[in-house]
C-alpha positions as CSV (number, residue, x, y, z in Angstrom):
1,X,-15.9,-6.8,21.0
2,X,-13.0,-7.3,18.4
3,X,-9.9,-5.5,20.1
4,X,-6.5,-6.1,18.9
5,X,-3.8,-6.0,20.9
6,X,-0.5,-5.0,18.7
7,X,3.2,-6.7,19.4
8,X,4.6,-4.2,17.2
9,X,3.9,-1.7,14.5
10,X,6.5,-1.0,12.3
11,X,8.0,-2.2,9.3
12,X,10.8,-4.5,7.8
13,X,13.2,-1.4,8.2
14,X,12.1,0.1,10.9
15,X,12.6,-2.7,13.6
16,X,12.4,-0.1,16.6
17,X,8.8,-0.2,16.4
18,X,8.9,-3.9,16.1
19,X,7.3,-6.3,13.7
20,X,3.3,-5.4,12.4
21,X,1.5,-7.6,14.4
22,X,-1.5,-8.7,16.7
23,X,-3.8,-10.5,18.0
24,X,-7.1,-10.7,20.0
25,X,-9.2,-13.5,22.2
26,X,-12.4,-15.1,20.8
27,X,-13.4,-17.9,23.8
28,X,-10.2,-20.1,24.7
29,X,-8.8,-19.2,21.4
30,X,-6.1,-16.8,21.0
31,X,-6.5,-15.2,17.0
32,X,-2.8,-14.0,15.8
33,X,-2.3,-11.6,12.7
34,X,1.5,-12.5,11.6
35,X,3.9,-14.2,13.4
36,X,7.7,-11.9,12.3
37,X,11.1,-12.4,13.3
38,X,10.6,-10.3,16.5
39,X,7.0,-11.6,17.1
40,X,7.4,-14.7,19.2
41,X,9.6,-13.9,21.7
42,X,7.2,-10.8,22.6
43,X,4.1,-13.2,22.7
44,X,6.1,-16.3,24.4
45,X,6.6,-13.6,27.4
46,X,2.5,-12.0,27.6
47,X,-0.2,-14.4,30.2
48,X,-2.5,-14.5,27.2
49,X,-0.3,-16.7,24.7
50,X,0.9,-18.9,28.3
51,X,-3.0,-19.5,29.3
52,X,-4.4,-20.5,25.3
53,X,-5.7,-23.2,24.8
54,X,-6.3,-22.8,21.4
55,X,-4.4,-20.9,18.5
56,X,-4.7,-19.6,15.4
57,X,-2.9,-17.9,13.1
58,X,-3.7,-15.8,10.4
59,X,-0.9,-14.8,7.9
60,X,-0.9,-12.1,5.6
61,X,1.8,-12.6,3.4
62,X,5.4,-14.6,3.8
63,X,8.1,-11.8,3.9
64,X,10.1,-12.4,7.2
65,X,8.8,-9.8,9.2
66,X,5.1,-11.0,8.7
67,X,6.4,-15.0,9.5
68,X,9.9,-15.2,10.4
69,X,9.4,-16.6,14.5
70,X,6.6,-18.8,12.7
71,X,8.6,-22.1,13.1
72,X,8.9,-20.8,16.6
73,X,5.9,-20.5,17.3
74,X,4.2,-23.9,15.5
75,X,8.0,-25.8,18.0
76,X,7.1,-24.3,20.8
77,X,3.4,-24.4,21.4
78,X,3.2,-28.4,20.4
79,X,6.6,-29.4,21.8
80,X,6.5,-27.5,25.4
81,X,2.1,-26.4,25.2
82,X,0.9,-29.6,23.6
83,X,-1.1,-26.9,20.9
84,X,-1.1,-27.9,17.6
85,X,-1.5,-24.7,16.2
86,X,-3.5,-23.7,13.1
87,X,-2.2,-21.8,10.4
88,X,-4.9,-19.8,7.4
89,X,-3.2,-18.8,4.2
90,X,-4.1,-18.7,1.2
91,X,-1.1,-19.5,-0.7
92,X,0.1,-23.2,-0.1
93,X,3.7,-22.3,-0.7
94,X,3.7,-21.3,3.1
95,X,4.2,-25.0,4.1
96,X,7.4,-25.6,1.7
97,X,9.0,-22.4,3.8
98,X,7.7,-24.1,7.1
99,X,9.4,-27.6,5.9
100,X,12.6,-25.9,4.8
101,X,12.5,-24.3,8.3
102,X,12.2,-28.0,9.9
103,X,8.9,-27.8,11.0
104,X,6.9,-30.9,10.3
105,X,3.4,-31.3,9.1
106,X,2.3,-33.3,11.3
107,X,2.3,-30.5,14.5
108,X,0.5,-28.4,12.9
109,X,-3.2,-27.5,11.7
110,X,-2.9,-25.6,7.7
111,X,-6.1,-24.8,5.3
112,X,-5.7,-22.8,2.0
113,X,-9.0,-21.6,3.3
114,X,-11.9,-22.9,4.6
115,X,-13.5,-20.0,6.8
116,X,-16.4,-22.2,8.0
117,X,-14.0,-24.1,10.0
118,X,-14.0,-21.0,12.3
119,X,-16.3,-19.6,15.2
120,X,-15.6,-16.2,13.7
121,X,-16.5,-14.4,9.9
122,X,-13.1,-14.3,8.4
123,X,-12.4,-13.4,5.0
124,X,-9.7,-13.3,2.9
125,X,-8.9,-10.0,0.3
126,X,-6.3,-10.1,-1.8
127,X,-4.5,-6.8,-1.8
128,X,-1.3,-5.3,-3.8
129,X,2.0,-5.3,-2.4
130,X,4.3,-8.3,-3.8
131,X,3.4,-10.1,-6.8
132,X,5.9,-12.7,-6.1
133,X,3.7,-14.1,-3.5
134,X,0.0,-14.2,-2.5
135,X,-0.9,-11.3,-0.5
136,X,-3.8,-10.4,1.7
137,X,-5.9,-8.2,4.0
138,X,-8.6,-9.8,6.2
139,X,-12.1,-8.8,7.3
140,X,-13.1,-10.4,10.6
141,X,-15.9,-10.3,12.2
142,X,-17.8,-11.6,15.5
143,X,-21.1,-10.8,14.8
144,X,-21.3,-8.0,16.5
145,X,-18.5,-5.6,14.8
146,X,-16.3,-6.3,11.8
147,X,-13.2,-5.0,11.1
148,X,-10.5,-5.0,8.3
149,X,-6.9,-5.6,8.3
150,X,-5.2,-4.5,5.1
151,X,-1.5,-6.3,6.0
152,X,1.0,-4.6,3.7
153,X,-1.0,-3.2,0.8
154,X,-0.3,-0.3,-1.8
155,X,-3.5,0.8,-2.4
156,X,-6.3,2.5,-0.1
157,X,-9.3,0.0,-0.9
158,X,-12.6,2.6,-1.7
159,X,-14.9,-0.4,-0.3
160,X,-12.8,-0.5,2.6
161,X,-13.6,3.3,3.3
162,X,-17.2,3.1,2.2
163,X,-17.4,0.5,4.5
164,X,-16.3,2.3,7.5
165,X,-18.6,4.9,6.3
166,X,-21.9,2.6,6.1
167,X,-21.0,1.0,9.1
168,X,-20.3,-2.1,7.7
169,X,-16.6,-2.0,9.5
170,X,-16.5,-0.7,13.0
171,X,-12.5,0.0,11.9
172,X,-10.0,-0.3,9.8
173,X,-6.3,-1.1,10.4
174,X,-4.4,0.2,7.3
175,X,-0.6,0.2,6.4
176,X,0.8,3.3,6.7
177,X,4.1,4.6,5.1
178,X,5.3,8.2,5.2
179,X,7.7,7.6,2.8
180,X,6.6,4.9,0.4
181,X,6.7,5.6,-3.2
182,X,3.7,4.1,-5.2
183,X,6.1,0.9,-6.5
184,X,6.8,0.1,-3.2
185,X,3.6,-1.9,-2.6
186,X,3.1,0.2,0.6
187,X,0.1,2.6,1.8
188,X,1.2,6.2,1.6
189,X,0.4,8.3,4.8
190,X,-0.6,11.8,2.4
191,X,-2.7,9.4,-0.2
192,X,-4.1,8.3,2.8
193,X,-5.0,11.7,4.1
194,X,-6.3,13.0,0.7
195,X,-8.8,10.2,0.2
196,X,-10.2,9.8,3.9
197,X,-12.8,11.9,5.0
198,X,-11.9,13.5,8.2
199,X,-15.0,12.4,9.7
200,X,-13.4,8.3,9.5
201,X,-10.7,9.2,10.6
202,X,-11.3,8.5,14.3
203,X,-11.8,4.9,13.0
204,X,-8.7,4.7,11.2
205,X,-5.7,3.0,12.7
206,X,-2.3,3.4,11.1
207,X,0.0,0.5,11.2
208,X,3.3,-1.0,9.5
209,X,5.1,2.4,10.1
210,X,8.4,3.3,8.0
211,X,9.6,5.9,10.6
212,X,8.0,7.3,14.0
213,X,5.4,10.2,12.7
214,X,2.9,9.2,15.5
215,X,2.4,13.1,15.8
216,X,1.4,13.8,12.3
217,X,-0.8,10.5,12.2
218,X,-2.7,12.2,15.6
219,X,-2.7,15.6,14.1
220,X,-4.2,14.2,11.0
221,X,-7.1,12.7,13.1
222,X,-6.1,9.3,12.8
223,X,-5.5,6.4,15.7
224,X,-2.2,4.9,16.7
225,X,-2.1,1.2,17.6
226,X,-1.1,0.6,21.4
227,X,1.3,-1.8,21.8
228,X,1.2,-4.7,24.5
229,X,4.6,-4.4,27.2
């Protein structure tokens, strides 16, 4: 079973919620979706990142609060864990912010993408939120459930929703703004309402919050991430 296990769910400017991001266990391999400024020193503290032996990172885009404890992260693991840990992103750039930041090649695994490299079905979508950089959702799957991970992303995918409706996604986690005008590259929280059927709604959890609306989201029908302590 794919459960994800949330270190924060807000946005950029909204740090009380924390930084969007999560991960889950697949065998001796901790999976991580993001790695912000406040990510690291929530995951350095939790028995799951101090018992890995493995780790992975998936990143969905390079604004700060989606890799800024990175560095930490790639340091720390090799340094005091002896984990060289692996880093998926589409966009190659990632490595010239990571070398800037004084982390060295060499202690640390990065592919562009090669999904057959890992136990699980991974792939990539590109999504729009920042054309300054390459962006991206993820569907992951363990052959048993998938599920999709929109990251930041403007639109409300159709196949993402028809998906969830054929069963071909067991969930999907979906950024959720309640203020986000349509430039900002951000879901919108009544778009969101007007084009999902109430019947997915169960299935439906709303992340990357601008504000704390967690009663409308549940009054809407739709799920709330639960954050790890």
């Amino acid at each position: 079973m794919l459960e994800l296990h949330f270190l924060g769910t807000g946005a950029a400017f909204y740090p009380e919620l924390g930084n969007t991001a999560a991960f889950f266990l697949h065998g001796d391999t901790l999976y991580l979706i993001d790695c912000g400024s406040l990510v690291f020193h929530k995951l350095y503290q939790l028995s799951e990142y101090k018992e890995a032996r493995h780790i992975t990172v998936l990143i969905t885009h390079m604004h700060t609060d989606h890799i800024g404890s990175l560095g930490d992260l790639i340091a720390y693991s090799w340094f005091k864990k002896g984990i060289r840990v692996r880093v998926f992103y589409p966009d190659e750039r990632l490595n010239v912010y990571l070398k800037l930041s004084g982390i060295d090649r060499e202690i640390y695994e990065y592919t562009a993408w090669r999904p057959e490299e890992l136990p699980l079905g991974i792939k990539a979508r590109r999504v729009y939120h920042d054309p300054s950089m390459g962006c991206f959702g993820y569907e992951i799957g363990d052959g048993e459930e998938t599920i999709y991970y929109s990251g930041d992303s403007g639109l409300v995918d159709s196949k993402m929703l028809e998906g969830l409706r054929t069963g071909k996604f067991t969930r999907l986690y979906l950024d959720t703004a309640k203020y986000a005008p349509a430039e900002s590259g951000h879901g919108n929280f009544n778009a969101l309402k007007m084009v999902a059927d109430p019947s997915l709604r169960e299935r439906i959890t709303c992340i990357h919050l601008d504000c704390d609306f967690k009663e409308e989201i549940l009054e809407a029908g739709f799920c709330m991430a639960k954050v790890v302590n």
